[in-house]
ROTOR-77370 format. One line per 4 residues: their letters; for each residue x, z, y of N, C-alpha, C. Coordinates in Angstrom, 3 decimals, padded with zeros to 6 digits. Layout:
! residues N
a) X Z Y X Z Y X Z Y  ...;
//
This chain:
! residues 97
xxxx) -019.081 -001.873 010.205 -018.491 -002.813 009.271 -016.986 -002.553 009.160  -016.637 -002.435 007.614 -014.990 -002.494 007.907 -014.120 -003.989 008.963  -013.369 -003.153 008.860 -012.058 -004.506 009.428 -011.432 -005.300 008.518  -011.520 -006.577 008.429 -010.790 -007.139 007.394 -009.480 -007.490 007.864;
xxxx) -008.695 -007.113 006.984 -007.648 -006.736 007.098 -006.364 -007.263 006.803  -005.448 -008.188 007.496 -004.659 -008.771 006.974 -003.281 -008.257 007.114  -002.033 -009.083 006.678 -000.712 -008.498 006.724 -000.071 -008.016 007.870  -000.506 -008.828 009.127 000.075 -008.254 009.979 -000.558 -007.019 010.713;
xxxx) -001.601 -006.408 010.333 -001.952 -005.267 010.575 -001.542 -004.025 010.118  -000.386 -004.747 009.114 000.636 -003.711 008.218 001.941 -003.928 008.900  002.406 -004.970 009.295 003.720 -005.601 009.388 004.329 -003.796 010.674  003.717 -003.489 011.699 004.578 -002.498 012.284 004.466 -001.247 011.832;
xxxx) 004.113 -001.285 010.768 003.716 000.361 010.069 004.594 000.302 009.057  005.719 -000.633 008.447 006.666 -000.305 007.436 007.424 000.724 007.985  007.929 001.274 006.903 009.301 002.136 006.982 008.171 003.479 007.739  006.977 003.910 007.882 006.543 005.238 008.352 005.734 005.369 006.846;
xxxx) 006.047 007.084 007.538 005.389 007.741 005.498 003.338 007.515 006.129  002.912 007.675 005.151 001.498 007.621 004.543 001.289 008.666 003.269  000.033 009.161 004.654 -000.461 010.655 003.529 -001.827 010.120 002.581  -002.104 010.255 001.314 -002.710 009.808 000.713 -004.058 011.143 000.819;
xxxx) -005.318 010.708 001.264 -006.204 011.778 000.976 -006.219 011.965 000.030  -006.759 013.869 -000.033 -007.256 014.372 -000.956 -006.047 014.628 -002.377  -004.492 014.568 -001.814 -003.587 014.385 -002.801 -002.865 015.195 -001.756  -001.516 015.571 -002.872 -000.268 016.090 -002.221 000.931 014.552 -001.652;
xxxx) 000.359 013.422 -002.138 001.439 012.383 -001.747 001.481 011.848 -000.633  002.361 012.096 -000.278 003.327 011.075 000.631 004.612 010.250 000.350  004.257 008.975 001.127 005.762 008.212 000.755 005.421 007.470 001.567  006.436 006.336 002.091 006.714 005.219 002.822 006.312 004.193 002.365;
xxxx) 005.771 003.209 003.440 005.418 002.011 002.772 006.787 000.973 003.377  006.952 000.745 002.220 008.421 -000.182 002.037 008.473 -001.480 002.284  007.537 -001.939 001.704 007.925 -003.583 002.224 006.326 -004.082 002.198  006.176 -005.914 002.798 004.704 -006.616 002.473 005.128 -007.550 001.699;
xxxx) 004.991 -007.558 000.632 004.882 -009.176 -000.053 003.891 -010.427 000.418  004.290 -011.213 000.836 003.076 -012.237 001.435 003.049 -013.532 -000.144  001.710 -013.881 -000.252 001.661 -015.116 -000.737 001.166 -016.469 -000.115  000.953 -017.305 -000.841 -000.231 -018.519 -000.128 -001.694 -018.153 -000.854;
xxxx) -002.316 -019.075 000.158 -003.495 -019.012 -000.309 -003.783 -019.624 -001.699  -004.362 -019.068 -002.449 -005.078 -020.176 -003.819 -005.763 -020.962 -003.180  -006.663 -020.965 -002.692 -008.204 -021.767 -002.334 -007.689 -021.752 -000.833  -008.047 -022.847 -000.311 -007.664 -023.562 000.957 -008.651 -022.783 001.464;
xxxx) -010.054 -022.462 001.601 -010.785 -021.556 002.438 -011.001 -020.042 002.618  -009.841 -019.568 001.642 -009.924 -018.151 001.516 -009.526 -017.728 003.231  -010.291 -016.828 003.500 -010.060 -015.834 004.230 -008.800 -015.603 005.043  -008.181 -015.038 004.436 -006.703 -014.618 004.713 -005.541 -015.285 003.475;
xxxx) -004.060 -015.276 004.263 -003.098 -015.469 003.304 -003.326 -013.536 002.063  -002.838 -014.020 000.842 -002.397 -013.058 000.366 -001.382 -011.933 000.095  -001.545 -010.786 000.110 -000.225 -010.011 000.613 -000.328 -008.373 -000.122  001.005 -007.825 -000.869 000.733 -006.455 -001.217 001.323 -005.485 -000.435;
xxxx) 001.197 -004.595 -000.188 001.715 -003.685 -000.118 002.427 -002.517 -000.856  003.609 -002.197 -000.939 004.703 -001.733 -001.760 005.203 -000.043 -001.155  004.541 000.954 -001.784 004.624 001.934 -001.276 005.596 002.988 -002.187  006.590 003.816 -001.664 007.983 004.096 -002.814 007.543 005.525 -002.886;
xxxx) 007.766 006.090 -004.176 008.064 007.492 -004.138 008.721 008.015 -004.392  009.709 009.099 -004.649 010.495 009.850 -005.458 009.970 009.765 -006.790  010.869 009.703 -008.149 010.448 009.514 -009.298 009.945 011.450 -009.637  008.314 011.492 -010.062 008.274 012.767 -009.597 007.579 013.055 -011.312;
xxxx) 007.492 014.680 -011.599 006.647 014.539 -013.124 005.327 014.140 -013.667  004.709 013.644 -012.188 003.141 013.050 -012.352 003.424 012.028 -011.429  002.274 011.264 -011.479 002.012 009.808 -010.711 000.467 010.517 -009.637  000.799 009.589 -008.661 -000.403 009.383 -008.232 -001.862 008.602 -008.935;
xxxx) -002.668 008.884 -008.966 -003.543 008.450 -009.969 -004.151 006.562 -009.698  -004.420 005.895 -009.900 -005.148 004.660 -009.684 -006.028 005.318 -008.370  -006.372 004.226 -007.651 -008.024 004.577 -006.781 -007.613 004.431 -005.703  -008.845 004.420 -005.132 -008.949 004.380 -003.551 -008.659 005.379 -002.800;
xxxx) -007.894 005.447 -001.783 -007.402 006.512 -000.954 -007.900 006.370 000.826  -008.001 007.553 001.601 -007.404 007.378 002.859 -006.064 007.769 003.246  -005.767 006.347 003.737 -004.190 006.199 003.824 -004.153 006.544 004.979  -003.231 007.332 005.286 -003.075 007.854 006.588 -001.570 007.696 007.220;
xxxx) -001.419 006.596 008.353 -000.115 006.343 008.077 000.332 007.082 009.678  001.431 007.511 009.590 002.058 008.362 010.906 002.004 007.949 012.075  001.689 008.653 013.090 002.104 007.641 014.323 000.593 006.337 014.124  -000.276 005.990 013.444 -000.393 005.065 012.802 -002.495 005.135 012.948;
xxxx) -002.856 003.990 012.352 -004.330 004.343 011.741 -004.741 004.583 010.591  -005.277 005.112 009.765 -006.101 005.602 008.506 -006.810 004.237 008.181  -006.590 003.978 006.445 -007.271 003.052 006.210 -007.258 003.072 004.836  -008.733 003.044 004.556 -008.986 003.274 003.047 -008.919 001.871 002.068;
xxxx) -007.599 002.183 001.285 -007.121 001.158 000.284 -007.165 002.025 -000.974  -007.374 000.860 -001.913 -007.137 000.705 -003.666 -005.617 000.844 -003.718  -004.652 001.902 -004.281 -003.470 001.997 -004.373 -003.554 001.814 -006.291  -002.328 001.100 -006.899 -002.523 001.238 -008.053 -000.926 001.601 -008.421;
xxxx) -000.524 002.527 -009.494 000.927 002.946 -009.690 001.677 001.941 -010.474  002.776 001.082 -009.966 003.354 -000.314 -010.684 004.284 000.503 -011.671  004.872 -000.105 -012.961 005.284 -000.196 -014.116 007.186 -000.324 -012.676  008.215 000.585 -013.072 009.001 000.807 -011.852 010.481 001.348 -012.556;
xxxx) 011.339 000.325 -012.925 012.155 000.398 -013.918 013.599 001.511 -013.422  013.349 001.447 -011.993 014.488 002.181 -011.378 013.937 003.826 -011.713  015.356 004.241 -012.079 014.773 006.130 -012.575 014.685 006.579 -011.288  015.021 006.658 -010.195 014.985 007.681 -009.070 013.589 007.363 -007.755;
xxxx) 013.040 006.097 -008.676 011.460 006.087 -007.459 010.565 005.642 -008.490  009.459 005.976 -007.846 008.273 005.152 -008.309 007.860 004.425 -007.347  007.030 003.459 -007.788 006.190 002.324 -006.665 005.016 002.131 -006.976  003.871 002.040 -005.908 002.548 002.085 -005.656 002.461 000.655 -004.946;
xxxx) 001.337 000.060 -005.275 000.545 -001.481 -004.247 -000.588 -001.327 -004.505  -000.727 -001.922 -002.886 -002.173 -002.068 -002.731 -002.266 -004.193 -002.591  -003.305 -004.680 -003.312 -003.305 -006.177 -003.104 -004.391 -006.302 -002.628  -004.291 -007.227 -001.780 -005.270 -007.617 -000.655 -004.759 -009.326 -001.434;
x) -006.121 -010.159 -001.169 -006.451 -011.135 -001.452 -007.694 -011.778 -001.498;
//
């Protein structure tokens, strides 16, 4: 069975790079956004993950990856490429909710 997976299972893995299977990318995961819950019985609080890249001539594509983070454990997330107004990065999240 997977692990369900909440923020603080991310919280000591900021600031180390993450190799994306089956791709040439790597980048750092930068920050967690936390939310509240909608529904008082959900599961877990809600939370994204914010992963930076160099602004490069392709994107990483939508989809599911094994994330492979340094030092770290492998864990297969939905990465999606965010709309990223600064010219010198791009940004990737994964939302858990």
């Amino acid at each position: 069975m997977a692990e369900f997976l909440e923020a603080r299972h991310f919280e000591p893995l900021v600031g180390k790079t993450v190799r994306f299977g089956g791709t040439t990318f790597e980048m750092p995961l930068v920050k967690i956004v936390k939310g509240q819950k909608f529904i008082e019985s959900a599961k877990r609080e809600p939370f994204i993950l914010i992963f930076r890249s160099p602004k490069l001539n392709v994107y990483m594509p939508e989809g599911l990856y094994d994330c492979a983070f340094d030092d770290g454990p492998t864990y297969n997330i939905y990465i999606t490429p965010i709309h990223t107004i600064e010219p010198e990065w791009q940004d990737y999240q994964a939302v858990f909710n």
